[in-house]
C-alpha positions in Angstrom: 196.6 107.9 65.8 196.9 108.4 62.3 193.8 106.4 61.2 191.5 108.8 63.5 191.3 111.1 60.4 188.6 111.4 58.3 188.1 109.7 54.8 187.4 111.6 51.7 184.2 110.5 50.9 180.5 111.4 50.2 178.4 112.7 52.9 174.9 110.7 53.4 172.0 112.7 52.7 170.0 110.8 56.2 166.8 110.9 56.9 164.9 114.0 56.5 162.7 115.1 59.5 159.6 117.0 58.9 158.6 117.4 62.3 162.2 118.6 63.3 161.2 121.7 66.1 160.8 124.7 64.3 162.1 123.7 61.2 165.3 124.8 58.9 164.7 128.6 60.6 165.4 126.8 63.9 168.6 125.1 62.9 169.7 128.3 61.1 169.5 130.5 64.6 170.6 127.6 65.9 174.1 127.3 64.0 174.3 130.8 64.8 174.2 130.9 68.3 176.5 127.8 68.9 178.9 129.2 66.7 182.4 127.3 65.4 182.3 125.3 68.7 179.5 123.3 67.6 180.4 122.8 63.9 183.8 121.6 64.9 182.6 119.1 67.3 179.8 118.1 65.3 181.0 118.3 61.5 179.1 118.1 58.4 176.1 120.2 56.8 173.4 117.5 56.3 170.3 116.3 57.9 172.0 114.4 60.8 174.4 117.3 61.7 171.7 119.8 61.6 169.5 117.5 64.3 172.8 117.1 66.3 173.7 120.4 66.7 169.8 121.4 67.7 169.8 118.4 70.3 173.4 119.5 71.5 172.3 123.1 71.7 169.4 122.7 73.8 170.6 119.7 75.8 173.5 121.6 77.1 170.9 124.5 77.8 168.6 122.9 79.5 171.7 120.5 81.6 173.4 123.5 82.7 170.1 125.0 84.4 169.6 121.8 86.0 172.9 121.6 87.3 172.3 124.7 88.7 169.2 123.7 90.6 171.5 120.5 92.1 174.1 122.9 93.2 171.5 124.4 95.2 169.9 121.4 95.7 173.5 120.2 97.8 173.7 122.9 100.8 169.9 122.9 100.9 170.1 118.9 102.0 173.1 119.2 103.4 171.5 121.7 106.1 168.7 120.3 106.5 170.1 116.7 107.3 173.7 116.4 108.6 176.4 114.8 107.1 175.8 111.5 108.2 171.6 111.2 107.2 172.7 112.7 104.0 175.6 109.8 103.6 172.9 107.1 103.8 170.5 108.8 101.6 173.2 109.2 99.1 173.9 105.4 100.0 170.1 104.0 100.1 169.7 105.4 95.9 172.6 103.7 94.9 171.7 100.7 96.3 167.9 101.0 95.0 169.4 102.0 91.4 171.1 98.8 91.2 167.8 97.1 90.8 168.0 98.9 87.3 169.7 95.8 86.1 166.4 94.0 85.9 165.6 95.4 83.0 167.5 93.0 81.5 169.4 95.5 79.0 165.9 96.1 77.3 166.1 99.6 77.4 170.0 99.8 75.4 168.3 97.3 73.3 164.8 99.1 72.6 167.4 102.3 72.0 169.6 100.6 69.2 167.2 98.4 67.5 163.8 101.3 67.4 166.4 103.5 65.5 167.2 101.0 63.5 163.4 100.9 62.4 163.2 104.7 62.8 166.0 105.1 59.8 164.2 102.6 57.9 160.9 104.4 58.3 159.2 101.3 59.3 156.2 102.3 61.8 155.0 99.4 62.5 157.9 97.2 63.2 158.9 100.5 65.8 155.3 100.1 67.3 156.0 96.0 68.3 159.3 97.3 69.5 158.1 99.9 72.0 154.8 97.7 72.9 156.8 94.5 73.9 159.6 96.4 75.6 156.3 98.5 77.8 154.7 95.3 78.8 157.7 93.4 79.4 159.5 96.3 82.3 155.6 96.5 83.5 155.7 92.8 83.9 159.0 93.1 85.6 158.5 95.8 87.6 155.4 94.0 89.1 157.4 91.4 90.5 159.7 93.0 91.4 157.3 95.6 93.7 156.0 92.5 95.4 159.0 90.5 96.1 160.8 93.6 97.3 157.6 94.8 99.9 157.6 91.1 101.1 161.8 90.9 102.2 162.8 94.7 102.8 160.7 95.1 106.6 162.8 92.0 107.7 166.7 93.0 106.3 168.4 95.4 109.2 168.9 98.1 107.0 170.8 99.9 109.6 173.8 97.4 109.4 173.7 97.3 105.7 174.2 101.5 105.8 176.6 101.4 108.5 174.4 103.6 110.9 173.4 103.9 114.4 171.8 107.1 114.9 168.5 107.1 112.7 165.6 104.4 113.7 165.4 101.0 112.2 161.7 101.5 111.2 161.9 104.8 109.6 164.8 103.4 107.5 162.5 100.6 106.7 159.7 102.9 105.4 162.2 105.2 103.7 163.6 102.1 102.0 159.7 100.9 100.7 158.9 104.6 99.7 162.1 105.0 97.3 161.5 101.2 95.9 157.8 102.1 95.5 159.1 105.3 93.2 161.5 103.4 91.9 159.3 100.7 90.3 157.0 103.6 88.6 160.2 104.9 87.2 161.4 101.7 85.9 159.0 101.7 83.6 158.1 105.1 82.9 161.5 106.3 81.6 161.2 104.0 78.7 160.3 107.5 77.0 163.7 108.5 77.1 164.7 106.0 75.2 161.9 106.4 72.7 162.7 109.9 72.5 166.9 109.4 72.3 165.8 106.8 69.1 164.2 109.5 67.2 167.1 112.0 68.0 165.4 114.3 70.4 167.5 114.3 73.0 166.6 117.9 73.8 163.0 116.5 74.5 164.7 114.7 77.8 167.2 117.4 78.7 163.9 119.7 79.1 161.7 117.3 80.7 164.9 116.8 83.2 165.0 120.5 83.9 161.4 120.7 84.3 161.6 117.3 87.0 164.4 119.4 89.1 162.8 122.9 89.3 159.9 120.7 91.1 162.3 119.1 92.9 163.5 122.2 94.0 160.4 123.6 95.1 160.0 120.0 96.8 162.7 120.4 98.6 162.1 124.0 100.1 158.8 123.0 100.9 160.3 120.1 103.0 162.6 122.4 104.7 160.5 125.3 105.4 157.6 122.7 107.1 159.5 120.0 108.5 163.0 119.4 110.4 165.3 116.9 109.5 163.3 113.7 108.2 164.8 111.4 105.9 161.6 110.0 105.0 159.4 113.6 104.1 163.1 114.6 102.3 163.5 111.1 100.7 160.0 110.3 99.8 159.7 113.8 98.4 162.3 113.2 96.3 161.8 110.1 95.4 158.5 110.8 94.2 158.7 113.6 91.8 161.6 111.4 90.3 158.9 108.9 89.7 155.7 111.6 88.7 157.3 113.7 86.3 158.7 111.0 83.5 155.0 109.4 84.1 153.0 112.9 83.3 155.9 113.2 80.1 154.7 109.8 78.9 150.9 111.2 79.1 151.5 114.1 77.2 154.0 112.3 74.2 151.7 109.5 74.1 148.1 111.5 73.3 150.3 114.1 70.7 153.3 113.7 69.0 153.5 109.9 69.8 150.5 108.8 69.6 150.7 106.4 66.4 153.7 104.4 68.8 151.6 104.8 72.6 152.3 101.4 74.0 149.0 98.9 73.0 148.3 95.6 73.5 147.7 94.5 69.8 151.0 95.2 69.2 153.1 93.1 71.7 154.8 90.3 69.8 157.1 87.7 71.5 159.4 87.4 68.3 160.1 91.0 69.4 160.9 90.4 72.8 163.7 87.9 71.5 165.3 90.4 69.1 165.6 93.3 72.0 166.7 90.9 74.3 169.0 89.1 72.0 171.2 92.7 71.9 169.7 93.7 75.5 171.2 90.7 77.2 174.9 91.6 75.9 173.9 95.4 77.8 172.4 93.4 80.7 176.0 91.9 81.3 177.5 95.4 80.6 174.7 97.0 83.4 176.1 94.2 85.7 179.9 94.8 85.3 179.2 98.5 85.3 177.6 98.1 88.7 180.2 96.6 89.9 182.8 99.0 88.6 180.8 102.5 89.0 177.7 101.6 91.4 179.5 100.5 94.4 181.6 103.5 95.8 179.1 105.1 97.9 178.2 101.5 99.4 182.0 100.8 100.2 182.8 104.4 101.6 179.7 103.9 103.8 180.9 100.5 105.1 185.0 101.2 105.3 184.4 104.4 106.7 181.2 106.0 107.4 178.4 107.3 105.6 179.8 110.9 106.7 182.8 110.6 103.8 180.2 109.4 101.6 179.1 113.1 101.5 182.2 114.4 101.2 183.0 112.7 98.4 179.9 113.5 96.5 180.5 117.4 97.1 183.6 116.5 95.2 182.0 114.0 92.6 179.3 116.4 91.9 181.9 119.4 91.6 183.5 117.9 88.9 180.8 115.4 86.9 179.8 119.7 86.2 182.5 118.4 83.5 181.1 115.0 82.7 177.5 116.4 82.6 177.9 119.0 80.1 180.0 116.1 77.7 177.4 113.5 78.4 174.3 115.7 77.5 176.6 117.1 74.2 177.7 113.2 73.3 174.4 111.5 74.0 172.9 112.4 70.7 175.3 110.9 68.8 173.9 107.4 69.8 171.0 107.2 67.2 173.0 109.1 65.1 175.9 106.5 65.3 173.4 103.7 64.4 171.8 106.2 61.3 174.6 106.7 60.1 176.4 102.7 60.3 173.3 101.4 59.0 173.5 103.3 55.9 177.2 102.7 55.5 178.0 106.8 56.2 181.6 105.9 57.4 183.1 109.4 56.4 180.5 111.2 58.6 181.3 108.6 61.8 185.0 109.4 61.0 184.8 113.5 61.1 182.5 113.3 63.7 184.4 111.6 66.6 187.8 113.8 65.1 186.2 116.6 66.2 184.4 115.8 69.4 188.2 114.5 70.1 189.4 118.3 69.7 186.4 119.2 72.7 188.3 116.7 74.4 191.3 118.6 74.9 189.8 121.4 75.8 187.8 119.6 78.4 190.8 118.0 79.9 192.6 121.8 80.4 189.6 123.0 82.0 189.1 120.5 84.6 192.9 121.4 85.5 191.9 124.4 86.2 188.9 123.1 88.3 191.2 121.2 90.4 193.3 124.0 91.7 190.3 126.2 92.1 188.7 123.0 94.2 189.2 124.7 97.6 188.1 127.8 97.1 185.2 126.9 95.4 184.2 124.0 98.1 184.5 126.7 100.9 182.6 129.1 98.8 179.8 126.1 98.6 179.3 124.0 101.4 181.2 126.4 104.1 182.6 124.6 106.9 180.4 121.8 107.4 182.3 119.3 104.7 186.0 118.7 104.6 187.0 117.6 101.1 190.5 116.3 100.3 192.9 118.1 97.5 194.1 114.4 96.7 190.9 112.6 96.7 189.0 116.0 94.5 192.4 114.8 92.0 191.5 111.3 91.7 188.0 112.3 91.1 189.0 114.8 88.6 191.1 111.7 86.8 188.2 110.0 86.8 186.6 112.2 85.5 188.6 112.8 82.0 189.1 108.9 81.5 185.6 108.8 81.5 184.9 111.6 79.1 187.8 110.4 76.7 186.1 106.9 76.3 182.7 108.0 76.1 182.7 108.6 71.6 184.2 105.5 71.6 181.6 103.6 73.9 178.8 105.5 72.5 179.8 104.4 68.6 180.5 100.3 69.6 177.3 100.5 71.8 175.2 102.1 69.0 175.7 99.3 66.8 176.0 96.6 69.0 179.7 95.1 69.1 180.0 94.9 72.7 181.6 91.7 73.4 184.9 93.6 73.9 183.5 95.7 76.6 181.9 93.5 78.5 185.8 91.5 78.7 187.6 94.9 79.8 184.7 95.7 82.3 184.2 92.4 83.7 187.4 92.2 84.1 187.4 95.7 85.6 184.8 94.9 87.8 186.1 91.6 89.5 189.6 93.8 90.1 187.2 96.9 91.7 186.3 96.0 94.8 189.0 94.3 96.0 191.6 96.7 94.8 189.8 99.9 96.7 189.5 97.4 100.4 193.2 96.7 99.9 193.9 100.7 99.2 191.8 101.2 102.2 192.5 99.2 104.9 196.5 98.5 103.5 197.2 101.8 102.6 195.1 104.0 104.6 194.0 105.7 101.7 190.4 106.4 102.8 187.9 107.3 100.0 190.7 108.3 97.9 191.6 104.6 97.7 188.1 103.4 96.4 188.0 106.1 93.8 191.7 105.3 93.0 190.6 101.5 92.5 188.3 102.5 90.1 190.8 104.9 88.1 193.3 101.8 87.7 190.1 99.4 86.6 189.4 102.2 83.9 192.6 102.4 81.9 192.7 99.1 79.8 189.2 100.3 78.2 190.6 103.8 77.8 193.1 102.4 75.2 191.0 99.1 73.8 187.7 100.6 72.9 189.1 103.3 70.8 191.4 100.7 69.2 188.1 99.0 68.5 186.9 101.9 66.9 189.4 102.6 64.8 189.4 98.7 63.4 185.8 98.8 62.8 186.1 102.5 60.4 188.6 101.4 58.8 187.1 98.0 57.8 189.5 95.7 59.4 187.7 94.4 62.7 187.6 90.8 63.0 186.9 88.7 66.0 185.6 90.2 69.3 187.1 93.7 68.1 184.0 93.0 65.3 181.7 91.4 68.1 
């Protein structure tokens, strides 16, 4: 793909950042510790590359020790609960998370267009942004809280999870517990987003480690004073999900953010429309997405038991190790992206996603290597008490790389908004998803294979059609929905 190269061309200066951590000293011990890795994959000498490579150098520190608290984390749960308690816990989040499409895409939306106003140095047009998009989730979340504690004590739970062994009423509290949680989250980790706008992604990579070393200590708390309860493991959980991005917002808020804290005189409606008016295209993408990526712990559950739903997450989060590490590295690149298109800095979008590609290719040789090495390292692990399939740790490992090849190309179309191609390939995706993994399942026999398979297939138009996309819009001849 010839047109993948970059452009001769001048570099954009950016925006200079006086309050970058620690200053040009920083960056310069920085460059040296990531060494040619990070200056291939991130190109270019400026402003913008310097912040990229300090957010990718810290994210990817701070991800891998939180991925090695959840590798813990997995035996630890796994032991204390059995296979099948851990299935429906696994099972009760995803279901909970999908109530994260009522934010109605504001958050994508608050990302894209408060880094629009964060290039442009406008401070007050950021402070209506972040205001309107705080009251607005708060509002939402409300609702939501009260309609949720009014339904869930009369919905059998237990036939929704596919289990007969745990009590209908302490599913029922657990359920109102992780909701409760849930709703505080909803709206604090709006600072996420506020911080991924002002490129400090590092800023959530360390507040993520921080939330999982107390969730560790939860956790062994739980186990060393309790035996086997869903709801002191699951509200345990649940809770220090919801505390820690709430004490973050306290502390950003009174210091370095306290000219954009979230206040009343700054909520304006006319803002509401312009998040929304990009949020609702993400709110369709959230929606399709569900659909496509939400649903496999729900369908394993109900096909075949919430005791493969464990299985397959030992192997799903064996090898999202992979798609961890290239999230955290790619997820600056978003406000970056926007920077970068607003101020017309084609050549440095061109370089950049020509060398992430060449990560790529490493990425894909190393999770060879993790799928022969699948056994030994499962056994080494989680010991005897899972069973995890060569075939279905494959399909996951497949998964895996399309997901990681697409993900430049998603993040650049999502950072500036032309989405409308997407959202066709994944609804499309989506309506194919679920009834592609029951006839996998129950024609073929497949198992949870099947349903991970299903998804695999849904993936591959995207794979080729977004980075097509791309490719049109660098080069200046998108038109149509491949400019929509």
């Amino acid at each position: 793909m010839r047109d993948l190269d970059p452009e001769p061309g001048a570099i954009g200066a950016g925006r200079e950042d006086e309050q970058s951590p620690g200053g040009a000293p920083w960056r310069a011990r920085a460059r040296g510790l990531a060494g040619p890795l990070l200056r291939l994959a991130m190109g270019g000498q400026n402003v913008r590359s310097g912040r990229l490579r300090t957010n990718a150098i810290l994210s990817v520190v701070f991800r891998l020790v939180s991925m090695c608290i959840g590798i813990v984390l997995v035996p630890l749960t796994l032991n204390y609960l059995n296979p099948q308690k851990y299935g429906i816990w696994l099972t009760l989040t995803s279901i909970v998370a999908w109530f994260n499409l009522f934010d109605v895409g504001l958050g994508n939306g608050l990302r894209n267009r408060l880094a629009e106003a964060l290039a442009k140095d406008d401070r007050d047009l950021a402070r209506t942004y972040v205001a309107t998009a705080y009251a607005t989730l708060s509002l939402i979340a409300g609702v939501l809280c009260v309609a949720f504690f009014a339904v869930a004590p009369f919905l059998n739970w237990a036939w929704m999870l596919n289990v007969d062994q745990v009590p209908a009423g302490e599913l029922t509290v657990l359920v109102l517990v992780v909701f409760f949680a849930f709703s505080i989250r909803f709206v604090s980790s709006l600072i996420n987003v506020v911080l991924s706008a002002d490129q400090r992604t590092w800023y959530v990579g360390g507040f993520e480690m921080l939330g999982n070393l107390a969730t560790l200590v939860g956790v062994l708390l739980v186990t060393r004073t309790t035996a086997g309860s869903l709801i002191a493991l699951g509200g345990t959980l649940s809770l220090i999900s919801a505390l820690v991005p709430v004490a973050v917002s306290i502390v950003l808020f009174s210091g370095r953010y306290d000219w954009l804290r979230p206040r009343m005189i700054y909520i304006q409606i006319q803002r509401f429309r312009e998040l929304t008016s990009l949020g609702v295209k993400f709110f369709f993408l959230q929606i399709v997405g569900v659909l496509q990526f939400g649903v496999q712990n729900v369908l394993i559950s109900r096909l075949i038991g919430p005791e493969s739903v464990a299985a397959y997450n030992v192997a799903f989060k064996y090898f999202s190790l992979i798609l961890m590490f290239y999230d955290t590295a790619m997820t600056p690149l978003w406000p970056a992206f926007t920077e970068a298109f607003v101020k017309g800095d084609m050549g440095w979008i061109r370089s950049t996603v020509r060398n992430v590609l060449k990560i790529w290719y490493a990425v894909a040789a190393f999770c060879g290597v993790m799928v022969v090495a699948s056994p030994v390292i499962y056994r080494m692990w989680v010991g005897r008490a899972l069973s995890v399939d060569f075939v279905l740790s494959l399909v996951v490992a497949v998964y895996v790389l399309l997901n990681t090849w697409g993900m430049v190309f998603t993040m650049f179309v999502n950072s500036i908004g032309k989405i409308k191609l997407q959202i066709l390939t994944a609804s499309v995706a989506a309506l194919l998803n679920v009834p592609l993994a029951i006839l996998l399942v129950k024609s073929f026999g497949m198992g949870s294979t099947g349903i991970i398979l299903a998804t695999v297939l849904c993936m591959l138009p995207a794979a080729v059609l977004t980075p097509w996309q791309y490719v049109k819009i660098v080069n200046g001849r998108a038109s149509g929905i491949w400019n929509a």
